[in-house]
C-alpha positions as CSV (number, residue, x, y, z in Angstrom):
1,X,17.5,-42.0,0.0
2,X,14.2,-42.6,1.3
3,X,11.0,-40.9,0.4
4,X,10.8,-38.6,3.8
5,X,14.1,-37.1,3.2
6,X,13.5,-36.5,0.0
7,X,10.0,-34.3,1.2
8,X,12.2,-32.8,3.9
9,X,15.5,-32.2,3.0
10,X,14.9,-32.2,-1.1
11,X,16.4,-33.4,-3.5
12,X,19.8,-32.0,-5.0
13,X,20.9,-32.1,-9.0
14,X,24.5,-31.9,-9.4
15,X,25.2,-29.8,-12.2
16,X,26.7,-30.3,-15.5
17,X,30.6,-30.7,-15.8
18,X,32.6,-27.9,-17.4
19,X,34.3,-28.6,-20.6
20,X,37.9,-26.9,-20.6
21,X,37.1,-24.4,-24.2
22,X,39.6,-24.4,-26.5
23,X,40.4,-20.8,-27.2
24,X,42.0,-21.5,-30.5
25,X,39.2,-22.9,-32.6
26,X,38.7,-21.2,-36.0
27,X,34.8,-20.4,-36.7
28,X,33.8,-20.6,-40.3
29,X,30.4,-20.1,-42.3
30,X,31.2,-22.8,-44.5
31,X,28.6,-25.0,-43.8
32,X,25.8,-21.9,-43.4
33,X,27.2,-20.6,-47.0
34,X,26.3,-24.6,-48.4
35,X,23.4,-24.6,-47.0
36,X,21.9,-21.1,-48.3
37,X,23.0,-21.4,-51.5
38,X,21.3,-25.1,-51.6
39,X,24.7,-27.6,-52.9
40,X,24.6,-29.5,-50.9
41,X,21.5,-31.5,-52.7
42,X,18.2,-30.4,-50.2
43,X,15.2,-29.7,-52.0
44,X,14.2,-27.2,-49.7
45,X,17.2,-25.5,-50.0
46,X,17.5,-24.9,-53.3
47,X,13.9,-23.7,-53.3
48,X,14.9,-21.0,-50.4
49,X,18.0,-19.9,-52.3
50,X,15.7,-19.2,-55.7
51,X,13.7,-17.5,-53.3
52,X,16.3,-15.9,-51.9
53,X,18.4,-15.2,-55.6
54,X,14.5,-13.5,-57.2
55,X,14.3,-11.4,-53.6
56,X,17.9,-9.9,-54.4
57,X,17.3,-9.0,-58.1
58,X,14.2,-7.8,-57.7
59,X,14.8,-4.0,-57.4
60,X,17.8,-4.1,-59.9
């Protein structure tokens, strides 16, 4: 393709392929429930979840 039919006819992206979706897939919040409760080792995490675990008894 040369520059002038690139100014005068432009230029055309194909799209992106579609991906059959498996219906059946089972969605947990395993992985979420790791993280916010900080075992799996981060630093940061277990920081947030003391944050987190003061924030929740605070009012009790």
């Amino acid at each position: 393709m040369s520059i002038e039919d690139a100014i005068l006819g432009g230029i055309v992206f194909k799209g992106k392929k579609e991906r059959p979706t498996d219906e059946k897939k089972v969605k947990t919040k395993a992985k979420k429930k790791s993280y916010i409760t900080g075992a799996h080792n981060s630093g940061a995490a277990k920081m947030k979840a003391e944050i987190r675990r003061k924030r929740a008894n605070r009012h009790k």
